[in-house]
C-alpha positions in Angstrom: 0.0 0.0 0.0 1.2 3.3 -0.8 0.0 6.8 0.6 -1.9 9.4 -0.9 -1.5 12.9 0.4 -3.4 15.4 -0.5 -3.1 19.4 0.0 -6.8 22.0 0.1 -5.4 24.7 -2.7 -7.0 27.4 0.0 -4.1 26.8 1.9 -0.9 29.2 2.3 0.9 28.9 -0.6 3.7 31.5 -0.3 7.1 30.5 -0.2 10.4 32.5 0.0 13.2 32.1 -3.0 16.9 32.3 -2.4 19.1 35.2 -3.8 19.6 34.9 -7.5 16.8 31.5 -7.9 13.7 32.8 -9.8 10.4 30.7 -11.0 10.3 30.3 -15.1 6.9 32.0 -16.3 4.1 30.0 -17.1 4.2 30.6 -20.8 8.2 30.2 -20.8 9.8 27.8 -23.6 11.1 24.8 -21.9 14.7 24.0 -22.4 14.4 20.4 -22.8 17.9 19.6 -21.9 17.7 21.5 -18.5 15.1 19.5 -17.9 16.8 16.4 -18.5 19.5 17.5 -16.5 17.5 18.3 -13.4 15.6 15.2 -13.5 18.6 13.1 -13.9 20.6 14.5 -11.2 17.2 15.3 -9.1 17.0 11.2 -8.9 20.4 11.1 -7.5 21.9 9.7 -10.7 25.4 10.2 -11.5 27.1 11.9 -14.3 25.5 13.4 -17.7 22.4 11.9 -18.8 22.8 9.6 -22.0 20.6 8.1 -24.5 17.2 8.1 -23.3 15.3 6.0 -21.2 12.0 4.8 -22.2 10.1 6.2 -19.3 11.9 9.9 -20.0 11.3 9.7 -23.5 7.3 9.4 -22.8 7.9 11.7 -19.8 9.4 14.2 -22.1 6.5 14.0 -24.2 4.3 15.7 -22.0 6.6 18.7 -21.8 4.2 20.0 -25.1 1.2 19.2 -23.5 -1.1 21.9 -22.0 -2.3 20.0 -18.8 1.3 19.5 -17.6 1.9 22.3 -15.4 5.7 22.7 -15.7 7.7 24.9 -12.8 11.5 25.4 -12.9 13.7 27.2 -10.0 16.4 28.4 -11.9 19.8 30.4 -10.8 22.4 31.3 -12.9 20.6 29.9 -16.2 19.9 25.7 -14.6 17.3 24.6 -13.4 17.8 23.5 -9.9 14.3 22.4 -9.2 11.6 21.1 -11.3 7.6 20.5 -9.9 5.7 18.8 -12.8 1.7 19.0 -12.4 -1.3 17.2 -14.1 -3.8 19.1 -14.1 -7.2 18.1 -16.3 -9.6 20.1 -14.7 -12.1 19.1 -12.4 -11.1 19.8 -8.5 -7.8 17.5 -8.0 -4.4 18.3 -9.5 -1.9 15.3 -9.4 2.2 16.2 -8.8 4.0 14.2 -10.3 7.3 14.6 -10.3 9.5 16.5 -8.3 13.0 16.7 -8.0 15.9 19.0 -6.7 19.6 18.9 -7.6 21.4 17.2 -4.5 23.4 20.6 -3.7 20.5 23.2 -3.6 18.0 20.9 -1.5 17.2 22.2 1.9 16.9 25.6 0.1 13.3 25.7 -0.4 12.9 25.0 -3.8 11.1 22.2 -3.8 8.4 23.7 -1.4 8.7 26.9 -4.0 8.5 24.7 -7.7 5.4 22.9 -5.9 3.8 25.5 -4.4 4.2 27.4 -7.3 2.6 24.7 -9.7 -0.3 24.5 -7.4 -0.9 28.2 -7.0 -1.1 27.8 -11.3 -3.6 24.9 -10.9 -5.2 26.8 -8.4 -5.7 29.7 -11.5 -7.1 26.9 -13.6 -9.9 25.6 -11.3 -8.2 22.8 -9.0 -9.3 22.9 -5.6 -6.8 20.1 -3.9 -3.8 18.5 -5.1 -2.6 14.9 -4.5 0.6 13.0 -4.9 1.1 9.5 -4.4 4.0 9.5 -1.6 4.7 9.1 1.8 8.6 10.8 1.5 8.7 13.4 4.6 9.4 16.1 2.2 5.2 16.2 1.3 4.3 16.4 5.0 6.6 19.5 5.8 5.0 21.7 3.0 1.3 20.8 4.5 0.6 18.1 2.6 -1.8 15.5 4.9 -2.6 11.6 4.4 -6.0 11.0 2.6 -6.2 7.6 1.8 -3.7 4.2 0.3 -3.7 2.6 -2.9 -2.4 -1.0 -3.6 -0.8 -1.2 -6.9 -1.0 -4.9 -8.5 1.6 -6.0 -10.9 0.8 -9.4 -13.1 
């Protein structure tokens, strides 16, 4: 069984940036190799990313697609910290993923990319936001257990 938290969009959703990080604007192109870069290294991997991987070439699919809510941090031209969004309308938002380079966690940019996407789902008509997790990092930015879901695998 895995946990589902879930976060009411009326909550606080202000967040503080470090000197130099800003938020990329909604409407922003996406640099697709940054992206890469800061999901690769995000998920602990080692190195430069090569060819790639099934999953990230369907994942980097979505960057085209309107109900992917896409927010970077970004200093000094990276991205640091990436919050990826689905948001179809309706009242629930799903996150999905999130990731922070190893040296600029405990920073605040993951609470910032995240409460930054929700804020833009919030714009669009979401009233909660869910992510299937348990990791501590949801519960410190107010996210709260709502229910479990088994997954089967044949």
């Amino acid at each position: 069984m895995e946990g589902v938290l879930a976060i009411d969009l009326s909550h606080d959703l202000s967040y503080q940036l470090p000197k130099g990080v800003y938020i990329n604007e909604s409407k922003a192109q996406i640099d697709e190799w940054q992206w890469r870069l800061v999901i690769h290294r995000g998920f602990d991997n080692d190195g430069m990313p090569q060819a790639l991987s099934e999953e990230v070439a369907e994942a980097e699919k979505s960057l085209l697609k309107n109900e992917y809510i896409k927010v970077f941090a970004i200093k000094d031209g990276e991205y640091t910290a990436h919050c990826g969004l689905w948001y179809h309308g309706g009242e629930t938002a799903y996150i999905k993923p999130v990731a922070t380079i190893p040296e600029c966690r405990r920073k605040g940019l993951g609470k910032a990319v995240v409460y930054e996407a929700l804020k833009r789902a919030k714009d669009r008509g979401a009233k909660r936001a869910i992510v299937i997790s348990e990791q501590d990092f949801y519960y410190n930015i107010g996210m709260e257990k709502s229910s479990e879901v088994a997954t089967f695998v044949k």
